[in-house]
Every structure is written in C-alpha cells, then in structure tokens.
Jmol script that loads the backbone (N, CA, C; Angstrom):
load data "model"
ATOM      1  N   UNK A   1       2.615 -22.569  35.184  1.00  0.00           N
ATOM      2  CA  UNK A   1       3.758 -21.981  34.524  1.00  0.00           C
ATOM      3  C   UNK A   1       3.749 -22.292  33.030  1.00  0.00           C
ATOM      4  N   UNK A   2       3.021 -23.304  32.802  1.00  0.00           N
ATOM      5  CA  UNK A   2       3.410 -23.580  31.265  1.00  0.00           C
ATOM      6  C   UNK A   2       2.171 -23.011  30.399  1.00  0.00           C
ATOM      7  N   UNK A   3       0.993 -22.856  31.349  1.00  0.00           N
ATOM      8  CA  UNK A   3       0.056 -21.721  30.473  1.00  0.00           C
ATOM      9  C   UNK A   3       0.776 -20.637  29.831  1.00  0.00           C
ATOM     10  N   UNK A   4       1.395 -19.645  30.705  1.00  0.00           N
ATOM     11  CA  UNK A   4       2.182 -18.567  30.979  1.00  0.00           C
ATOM     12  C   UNK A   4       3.454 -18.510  29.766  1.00  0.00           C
ATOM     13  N   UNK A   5       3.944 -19.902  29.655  1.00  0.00           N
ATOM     14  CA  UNK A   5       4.828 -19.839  28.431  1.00  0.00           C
ATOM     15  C   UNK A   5       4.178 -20.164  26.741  1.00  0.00           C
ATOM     16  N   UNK A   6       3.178 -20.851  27.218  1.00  0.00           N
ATOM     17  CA  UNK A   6       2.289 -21.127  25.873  1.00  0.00           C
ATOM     18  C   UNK A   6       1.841 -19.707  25.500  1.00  0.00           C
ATOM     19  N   UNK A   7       1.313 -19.008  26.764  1.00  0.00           N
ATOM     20  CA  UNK A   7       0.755 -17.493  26.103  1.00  0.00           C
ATOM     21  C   UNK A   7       2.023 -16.586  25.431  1.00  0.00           C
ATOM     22  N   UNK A   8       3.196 -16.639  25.797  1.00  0.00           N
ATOM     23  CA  UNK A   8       3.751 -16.231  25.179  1.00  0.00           C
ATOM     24  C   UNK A   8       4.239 -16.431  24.116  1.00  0.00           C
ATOM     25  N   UNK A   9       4.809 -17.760  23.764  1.00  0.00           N
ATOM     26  CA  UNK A   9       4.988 -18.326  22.477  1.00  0.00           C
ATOM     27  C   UNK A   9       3.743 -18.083  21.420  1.00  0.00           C
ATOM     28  N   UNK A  10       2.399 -17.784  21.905  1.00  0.00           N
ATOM     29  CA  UNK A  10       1.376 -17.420  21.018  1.00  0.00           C
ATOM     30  C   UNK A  10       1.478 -15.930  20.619  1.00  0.00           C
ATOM     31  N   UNK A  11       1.865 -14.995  21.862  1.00  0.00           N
ATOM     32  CA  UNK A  11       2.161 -13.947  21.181  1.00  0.00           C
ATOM     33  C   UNK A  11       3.311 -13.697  20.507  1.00  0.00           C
ATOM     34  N   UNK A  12       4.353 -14.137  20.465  1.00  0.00           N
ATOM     35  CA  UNK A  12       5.740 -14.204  19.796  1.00  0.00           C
ATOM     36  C   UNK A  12       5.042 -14.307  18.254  1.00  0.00           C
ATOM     37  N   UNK A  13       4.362 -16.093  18.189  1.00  0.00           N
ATOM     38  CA  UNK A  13       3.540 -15.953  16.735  1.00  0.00           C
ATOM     39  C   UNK A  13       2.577 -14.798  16.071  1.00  0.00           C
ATOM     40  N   UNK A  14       1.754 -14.445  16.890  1.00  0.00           N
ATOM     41  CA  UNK A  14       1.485 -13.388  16.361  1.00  0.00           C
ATOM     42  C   UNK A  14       1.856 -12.247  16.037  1.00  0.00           C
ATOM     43  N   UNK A  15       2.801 -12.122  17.085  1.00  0.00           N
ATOM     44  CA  UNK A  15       4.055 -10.680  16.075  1.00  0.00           C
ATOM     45  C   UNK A  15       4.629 -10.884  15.326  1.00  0.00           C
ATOM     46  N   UNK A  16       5.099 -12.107  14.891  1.00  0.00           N
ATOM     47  CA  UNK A  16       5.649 -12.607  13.635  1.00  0.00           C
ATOM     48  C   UNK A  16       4.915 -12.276  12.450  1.00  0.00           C
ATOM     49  N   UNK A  17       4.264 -12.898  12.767  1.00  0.00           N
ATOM     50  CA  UNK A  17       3.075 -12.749  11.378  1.00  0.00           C
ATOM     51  C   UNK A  17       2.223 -11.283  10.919  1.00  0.00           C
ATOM     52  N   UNK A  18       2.132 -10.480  12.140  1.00  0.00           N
ATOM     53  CA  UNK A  18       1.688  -9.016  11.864  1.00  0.00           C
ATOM     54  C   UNK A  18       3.500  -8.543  11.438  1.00  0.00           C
ATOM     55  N   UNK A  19       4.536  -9.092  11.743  1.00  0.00           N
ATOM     56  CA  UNK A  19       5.461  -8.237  10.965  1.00  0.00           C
ATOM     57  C   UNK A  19       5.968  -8.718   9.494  1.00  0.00           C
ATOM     58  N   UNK A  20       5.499 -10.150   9.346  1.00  0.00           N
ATOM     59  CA  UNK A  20       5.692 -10.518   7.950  1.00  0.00           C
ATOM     60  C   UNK A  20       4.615  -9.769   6.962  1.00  0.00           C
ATOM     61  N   UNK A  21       3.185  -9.311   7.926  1.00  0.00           N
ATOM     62  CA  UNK A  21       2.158  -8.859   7.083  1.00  0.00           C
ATOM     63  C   UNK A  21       2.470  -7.229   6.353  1.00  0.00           C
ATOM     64  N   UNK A  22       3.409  -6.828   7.070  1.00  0.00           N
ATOM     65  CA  UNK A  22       3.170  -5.302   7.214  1.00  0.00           C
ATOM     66  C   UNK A  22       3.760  -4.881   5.845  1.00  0.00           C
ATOM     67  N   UNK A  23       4.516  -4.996   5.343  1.00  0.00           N
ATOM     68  CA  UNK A  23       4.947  -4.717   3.912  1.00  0.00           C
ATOM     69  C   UNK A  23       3.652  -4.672   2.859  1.00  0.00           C
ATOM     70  N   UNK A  24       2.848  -5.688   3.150  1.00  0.00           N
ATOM     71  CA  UNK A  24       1.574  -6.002   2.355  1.00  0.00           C
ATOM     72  C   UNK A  24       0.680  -5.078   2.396  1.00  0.00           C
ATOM     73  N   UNK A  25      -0.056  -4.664   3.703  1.00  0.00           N
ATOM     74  CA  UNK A  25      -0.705  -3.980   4.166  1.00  0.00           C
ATOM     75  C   UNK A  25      -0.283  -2.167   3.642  1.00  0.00           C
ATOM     76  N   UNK A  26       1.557  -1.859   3.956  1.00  0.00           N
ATOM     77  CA  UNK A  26       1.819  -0.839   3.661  1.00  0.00           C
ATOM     78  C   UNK A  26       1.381  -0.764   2.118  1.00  0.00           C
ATOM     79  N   UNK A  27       1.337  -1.530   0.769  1.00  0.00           N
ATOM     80  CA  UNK A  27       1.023  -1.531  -0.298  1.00  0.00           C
ATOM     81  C   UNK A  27      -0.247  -0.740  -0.679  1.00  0.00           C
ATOM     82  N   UNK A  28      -1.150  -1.848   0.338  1.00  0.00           N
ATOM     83  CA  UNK A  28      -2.552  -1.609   0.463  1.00  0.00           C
ATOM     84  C   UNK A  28      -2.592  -0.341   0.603  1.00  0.00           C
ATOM     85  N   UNK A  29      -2.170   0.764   1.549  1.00  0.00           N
ATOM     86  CA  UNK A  29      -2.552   1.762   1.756  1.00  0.00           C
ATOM     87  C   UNK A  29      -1.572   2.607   0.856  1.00  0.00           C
ATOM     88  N   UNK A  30      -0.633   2.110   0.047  1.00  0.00           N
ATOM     89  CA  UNK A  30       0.202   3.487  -0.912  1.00  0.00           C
ATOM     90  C   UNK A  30      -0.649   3.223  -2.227  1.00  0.00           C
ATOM     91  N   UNK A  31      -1.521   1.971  -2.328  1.00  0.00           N
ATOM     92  CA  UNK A  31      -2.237   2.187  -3.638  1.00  0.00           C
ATOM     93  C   UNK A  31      -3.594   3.200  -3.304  1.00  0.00           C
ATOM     94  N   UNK A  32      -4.173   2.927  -2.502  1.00  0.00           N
ATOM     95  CA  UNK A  32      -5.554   3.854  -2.225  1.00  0.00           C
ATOM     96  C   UNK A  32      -5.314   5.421  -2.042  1.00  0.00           C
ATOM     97  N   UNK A  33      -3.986   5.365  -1.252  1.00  0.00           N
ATOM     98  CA  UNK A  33      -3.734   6.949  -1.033  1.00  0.00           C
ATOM     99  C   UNK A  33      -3.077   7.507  -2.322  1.00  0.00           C
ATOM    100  N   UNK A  34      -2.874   7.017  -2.992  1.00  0.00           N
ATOM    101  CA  UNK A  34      -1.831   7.865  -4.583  1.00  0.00           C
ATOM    102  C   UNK A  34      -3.039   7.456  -5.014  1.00  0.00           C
ATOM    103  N   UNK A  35      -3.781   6.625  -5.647  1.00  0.00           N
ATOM    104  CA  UNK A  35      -5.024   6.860  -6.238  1.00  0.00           C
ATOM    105  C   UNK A  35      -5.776   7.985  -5.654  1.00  0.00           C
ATOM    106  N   UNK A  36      -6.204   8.191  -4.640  1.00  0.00           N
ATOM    107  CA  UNK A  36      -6.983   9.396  -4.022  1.00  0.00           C
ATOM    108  C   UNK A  36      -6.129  10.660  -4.634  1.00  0.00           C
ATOM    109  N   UNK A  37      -5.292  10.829  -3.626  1.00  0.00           N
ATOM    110  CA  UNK A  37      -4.304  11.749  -4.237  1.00  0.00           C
ATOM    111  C   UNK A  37      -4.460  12.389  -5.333  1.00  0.00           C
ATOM    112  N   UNK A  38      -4.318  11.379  -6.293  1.00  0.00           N
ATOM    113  CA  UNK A  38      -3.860  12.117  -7.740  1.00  0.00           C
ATOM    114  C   UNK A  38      -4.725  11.750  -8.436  1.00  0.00           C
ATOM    115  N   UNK A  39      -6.355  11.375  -8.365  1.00  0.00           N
ATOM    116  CA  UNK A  39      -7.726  11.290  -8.927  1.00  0.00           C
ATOM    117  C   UNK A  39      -8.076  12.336  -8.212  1.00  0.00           C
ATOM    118  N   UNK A  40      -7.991  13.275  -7.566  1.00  0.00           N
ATOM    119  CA  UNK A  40      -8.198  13.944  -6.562  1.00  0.00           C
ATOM    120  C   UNK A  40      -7.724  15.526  -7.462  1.00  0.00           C
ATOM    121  N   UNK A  41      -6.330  15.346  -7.449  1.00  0.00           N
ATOM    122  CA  UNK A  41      -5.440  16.280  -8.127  1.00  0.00           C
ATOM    123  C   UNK A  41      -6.152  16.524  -9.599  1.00  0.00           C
ATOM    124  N   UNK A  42      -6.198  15.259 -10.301  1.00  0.00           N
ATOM    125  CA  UNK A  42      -6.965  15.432 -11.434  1.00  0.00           C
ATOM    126  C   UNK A  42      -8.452  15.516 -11.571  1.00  0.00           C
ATOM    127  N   UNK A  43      -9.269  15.697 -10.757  1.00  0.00           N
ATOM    128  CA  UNK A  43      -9.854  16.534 -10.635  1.00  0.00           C
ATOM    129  C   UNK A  43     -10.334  17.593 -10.505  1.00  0.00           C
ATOM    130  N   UNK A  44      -9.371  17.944  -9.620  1.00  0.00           N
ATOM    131  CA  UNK A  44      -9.437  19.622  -9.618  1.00  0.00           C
ATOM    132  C   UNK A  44      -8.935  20.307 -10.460  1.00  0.00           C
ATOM    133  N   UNK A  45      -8.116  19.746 -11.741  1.00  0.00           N
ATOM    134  CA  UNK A  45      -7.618  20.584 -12.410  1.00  0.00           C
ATOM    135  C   UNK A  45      -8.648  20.733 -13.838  1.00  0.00           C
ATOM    136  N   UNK A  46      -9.031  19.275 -13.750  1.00  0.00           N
ATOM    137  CA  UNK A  46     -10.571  19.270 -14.732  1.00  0.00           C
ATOM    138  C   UNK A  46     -11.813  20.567 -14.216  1.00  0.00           C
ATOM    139  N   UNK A  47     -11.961  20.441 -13.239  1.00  0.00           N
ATOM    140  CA  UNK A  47     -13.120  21.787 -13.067  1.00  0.00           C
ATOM    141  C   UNK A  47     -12.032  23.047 -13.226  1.00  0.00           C
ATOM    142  N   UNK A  48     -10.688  23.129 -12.701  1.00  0.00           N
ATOM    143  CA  UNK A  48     -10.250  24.951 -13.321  1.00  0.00           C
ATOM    144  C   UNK A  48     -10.232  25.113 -14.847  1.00  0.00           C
ATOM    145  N   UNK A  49      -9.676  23.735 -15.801  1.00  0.00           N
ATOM    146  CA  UNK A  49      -9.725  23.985 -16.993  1.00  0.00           C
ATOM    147  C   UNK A  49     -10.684  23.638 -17.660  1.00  0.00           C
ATOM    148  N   UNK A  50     -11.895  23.245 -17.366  1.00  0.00           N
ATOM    149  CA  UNK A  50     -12.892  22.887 -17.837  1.00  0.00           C
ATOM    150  C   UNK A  50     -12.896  21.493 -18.779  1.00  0.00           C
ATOM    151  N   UNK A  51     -12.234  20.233 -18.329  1.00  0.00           N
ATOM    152  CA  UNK A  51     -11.877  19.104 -19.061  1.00  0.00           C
ATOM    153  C   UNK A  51     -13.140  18.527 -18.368  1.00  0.00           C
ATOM    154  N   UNK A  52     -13.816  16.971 -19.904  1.00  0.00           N
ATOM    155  CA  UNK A  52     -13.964  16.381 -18.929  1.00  0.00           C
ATOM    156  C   UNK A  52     -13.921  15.238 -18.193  1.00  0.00           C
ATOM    157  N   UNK A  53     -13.075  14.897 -17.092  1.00  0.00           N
ATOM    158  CA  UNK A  53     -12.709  13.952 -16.951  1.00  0.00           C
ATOM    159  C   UNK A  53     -11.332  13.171 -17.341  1.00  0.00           C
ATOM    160  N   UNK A  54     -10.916  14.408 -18.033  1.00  0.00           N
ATOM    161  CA  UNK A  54      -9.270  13.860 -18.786  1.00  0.00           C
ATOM    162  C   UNK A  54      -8.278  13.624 -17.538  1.00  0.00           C
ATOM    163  N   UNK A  55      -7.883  15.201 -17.002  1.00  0.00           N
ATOM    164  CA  UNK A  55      -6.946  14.748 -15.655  1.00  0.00           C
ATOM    165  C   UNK A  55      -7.292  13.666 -14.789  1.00  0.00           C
ATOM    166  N   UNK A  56      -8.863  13.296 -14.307  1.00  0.00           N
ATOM    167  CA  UNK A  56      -8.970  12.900 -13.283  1.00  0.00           C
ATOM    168  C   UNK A  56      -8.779  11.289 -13.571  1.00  0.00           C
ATOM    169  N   UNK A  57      -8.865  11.025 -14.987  1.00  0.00           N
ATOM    170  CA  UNK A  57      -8.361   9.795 -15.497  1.00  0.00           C
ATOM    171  C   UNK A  57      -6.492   9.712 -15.447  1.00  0.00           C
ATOM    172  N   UNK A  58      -6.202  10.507 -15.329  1.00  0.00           N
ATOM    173  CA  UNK A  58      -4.617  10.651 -15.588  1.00  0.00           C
ATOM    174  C   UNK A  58      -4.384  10.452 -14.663  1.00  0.00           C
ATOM    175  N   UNK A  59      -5.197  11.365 -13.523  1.00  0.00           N
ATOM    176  CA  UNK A  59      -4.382  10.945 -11.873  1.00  0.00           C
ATOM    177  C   UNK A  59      -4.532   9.637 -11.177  1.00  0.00           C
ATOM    178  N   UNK A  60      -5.798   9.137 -12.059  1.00  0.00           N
ATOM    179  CA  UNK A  60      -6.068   7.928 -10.981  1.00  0.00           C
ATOM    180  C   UNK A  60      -5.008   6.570 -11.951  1.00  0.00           C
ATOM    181  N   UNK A  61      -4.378   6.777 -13.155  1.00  0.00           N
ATOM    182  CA  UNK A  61      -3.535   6.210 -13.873  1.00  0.00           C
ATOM    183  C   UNK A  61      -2.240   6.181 -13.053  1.00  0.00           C
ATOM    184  N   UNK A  62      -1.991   7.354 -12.902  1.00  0.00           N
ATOM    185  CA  UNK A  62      -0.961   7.758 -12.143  1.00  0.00           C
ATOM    186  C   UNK A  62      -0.119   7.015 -10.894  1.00  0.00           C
ATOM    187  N   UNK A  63      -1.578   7.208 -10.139  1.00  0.00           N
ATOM    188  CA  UNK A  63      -1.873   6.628  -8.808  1.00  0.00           C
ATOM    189  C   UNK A  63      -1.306   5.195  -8.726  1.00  0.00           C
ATOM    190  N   UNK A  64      -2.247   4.735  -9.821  1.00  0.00           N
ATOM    191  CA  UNK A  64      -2.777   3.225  -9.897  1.00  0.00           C
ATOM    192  C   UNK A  64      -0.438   2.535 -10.620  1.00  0.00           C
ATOM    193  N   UNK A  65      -0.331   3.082 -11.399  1.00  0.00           N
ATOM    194  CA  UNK A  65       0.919   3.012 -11.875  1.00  0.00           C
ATOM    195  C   UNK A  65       2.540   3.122 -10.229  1.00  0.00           C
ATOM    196  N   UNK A  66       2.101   4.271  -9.592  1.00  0.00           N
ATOM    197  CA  UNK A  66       2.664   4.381  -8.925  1.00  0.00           C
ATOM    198  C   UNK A  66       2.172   3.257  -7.886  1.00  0.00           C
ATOM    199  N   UNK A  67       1.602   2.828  -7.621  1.00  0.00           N
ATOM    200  CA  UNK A  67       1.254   1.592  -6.399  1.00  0.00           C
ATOM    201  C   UNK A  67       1.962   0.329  -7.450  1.00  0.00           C
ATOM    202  N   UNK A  68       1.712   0.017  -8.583  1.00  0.00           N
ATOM    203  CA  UNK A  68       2.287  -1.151  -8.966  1.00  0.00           C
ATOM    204  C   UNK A  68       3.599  -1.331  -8.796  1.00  0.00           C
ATOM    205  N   UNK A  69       4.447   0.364  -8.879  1.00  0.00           N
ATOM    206  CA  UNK A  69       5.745   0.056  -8.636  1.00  0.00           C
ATOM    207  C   UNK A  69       6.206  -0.045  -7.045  1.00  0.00           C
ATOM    208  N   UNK A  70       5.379   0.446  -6.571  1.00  0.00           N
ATOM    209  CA  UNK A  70       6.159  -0.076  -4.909  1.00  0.00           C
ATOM    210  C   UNK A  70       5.702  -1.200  -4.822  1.00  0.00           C
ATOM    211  N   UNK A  71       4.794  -1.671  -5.348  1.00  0.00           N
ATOM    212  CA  UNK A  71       4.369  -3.473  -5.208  1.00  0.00           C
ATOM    213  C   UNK A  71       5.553  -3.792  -5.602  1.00  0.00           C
ATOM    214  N   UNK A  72       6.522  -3.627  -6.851  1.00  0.00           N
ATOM    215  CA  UNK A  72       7.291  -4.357  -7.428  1.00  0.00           C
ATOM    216  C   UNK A  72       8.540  -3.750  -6.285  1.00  0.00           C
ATOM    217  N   UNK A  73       8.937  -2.932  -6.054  1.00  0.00           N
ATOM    218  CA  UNK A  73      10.080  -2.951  -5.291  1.00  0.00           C
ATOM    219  C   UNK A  73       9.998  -3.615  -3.758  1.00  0.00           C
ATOM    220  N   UNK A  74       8.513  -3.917  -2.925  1.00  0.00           N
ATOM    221  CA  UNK A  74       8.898  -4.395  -1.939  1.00  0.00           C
ATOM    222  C   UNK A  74       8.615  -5.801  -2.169  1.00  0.00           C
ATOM    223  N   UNK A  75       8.417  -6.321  -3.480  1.00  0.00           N
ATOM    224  CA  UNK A  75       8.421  -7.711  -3.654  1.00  0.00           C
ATOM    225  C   UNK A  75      10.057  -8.185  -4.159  1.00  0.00           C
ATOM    226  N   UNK A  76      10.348  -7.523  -4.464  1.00  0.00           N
ATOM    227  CA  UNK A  76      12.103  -7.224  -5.326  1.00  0.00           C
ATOM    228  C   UNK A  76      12.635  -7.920  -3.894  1.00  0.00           C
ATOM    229  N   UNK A  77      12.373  -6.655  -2.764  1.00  0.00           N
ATOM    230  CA  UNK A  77      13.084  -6.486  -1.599  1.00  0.00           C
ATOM    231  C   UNK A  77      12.639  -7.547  -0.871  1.00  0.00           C
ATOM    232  N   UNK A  78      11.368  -8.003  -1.047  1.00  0.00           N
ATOM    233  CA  UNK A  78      11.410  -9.346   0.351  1.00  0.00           C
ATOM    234  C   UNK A  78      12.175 -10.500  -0.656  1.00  0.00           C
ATOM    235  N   UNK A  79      12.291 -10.408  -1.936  1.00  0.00           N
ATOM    236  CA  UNK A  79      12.667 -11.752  -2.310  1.00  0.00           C
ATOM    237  C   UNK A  79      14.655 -11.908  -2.292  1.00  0.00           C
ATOM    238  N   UNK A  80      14.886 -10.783  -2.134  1.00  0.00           N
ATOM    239  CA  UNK A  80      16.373 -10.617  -2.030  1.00  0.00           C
ATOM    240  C   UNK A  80      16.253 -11.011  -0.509  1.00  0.00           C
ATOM    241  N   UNK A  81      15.900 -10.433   0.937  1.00  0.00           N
ATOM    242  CA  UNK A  81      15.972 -10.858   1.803  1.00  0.00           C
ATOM    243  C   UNK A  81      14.539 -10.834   2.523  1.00  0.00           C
ATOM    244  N   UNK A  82      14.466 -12.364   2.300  1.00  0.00           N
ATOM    245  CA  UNK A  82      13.302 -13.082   2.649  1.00  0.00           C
ATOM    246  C   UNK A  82      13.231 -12.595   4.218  1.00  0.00           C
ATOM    247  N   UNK A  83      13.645 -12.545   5.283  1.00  0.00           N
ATOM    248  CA  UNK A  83      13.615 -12.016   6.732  1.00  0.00           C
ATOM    249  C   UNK A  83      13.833 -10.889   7.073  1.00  0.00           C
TER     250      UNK A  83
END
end "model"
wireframe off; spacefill off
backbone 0.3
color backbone group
C-alpha cells in the first residue's frame, strides 16, 4: 500500500512541476512561431516588391519584439500571483 501512495505523491510532483513549467514553454513556442510568422511574412513581401531582405528583417524584428513582450507580461503575471 505504501508503494501505491509513494507512486502517487510522485505523480502529484510531477504535475506540479509540468504546470509550473508551462507558462515557460508557452513563451518558447510564441517566440519561434511570431518569428516564423512574420520572417515569413517579410519575406514574401521582399520577393513581390523586389527588396532585399528589408521586410524579412522587419518581420523577424517584429517577431522577436513581440515574444519579448509576452515574456514580460507572463513574468509580470507569475510575479503578481506566484501560484
């Protein structure tokens, strides 16, 4: 019986910790996808207008700008409520 409660108290910890992780992780993936995105976007607008390389620097600025600010708001937000 007390295997049985140890296994659970181990998984309890580990959902803890995959739900303290997940804010982090969500970061991870809003910086790569708005970089793609909008290096992506600015790209394609460099081959219709014949730039080179201007938009696709803008979008991946963009991108890269927009991920710093959800870094900063879900760090805002865990530090107002830490749980």
């Amino acid at each position: 019986m007390s295997f049985v409660k140890k296994k659970k108290d181990n998984q309890k910890e580990i959902n803890s910790a995959y739900s303290k992780a997940g804010p982090y992780l969500n970061i991870t993936y809003f910086f790569i996808s708005a970089m793609i995105i909008f290096g992506f976007v600015g790209y394609k607008i460099d081959q219709a207008y014949g730039f080179n390389f201007l938009f696709l620097l803008i979008g991946l600025f963009v991108g890269l700008s927009l991920g710093f600010y959800k870094l900063y708001i879900v760090i805002t937000h865990i530090e107002k409520d830490p749980d």
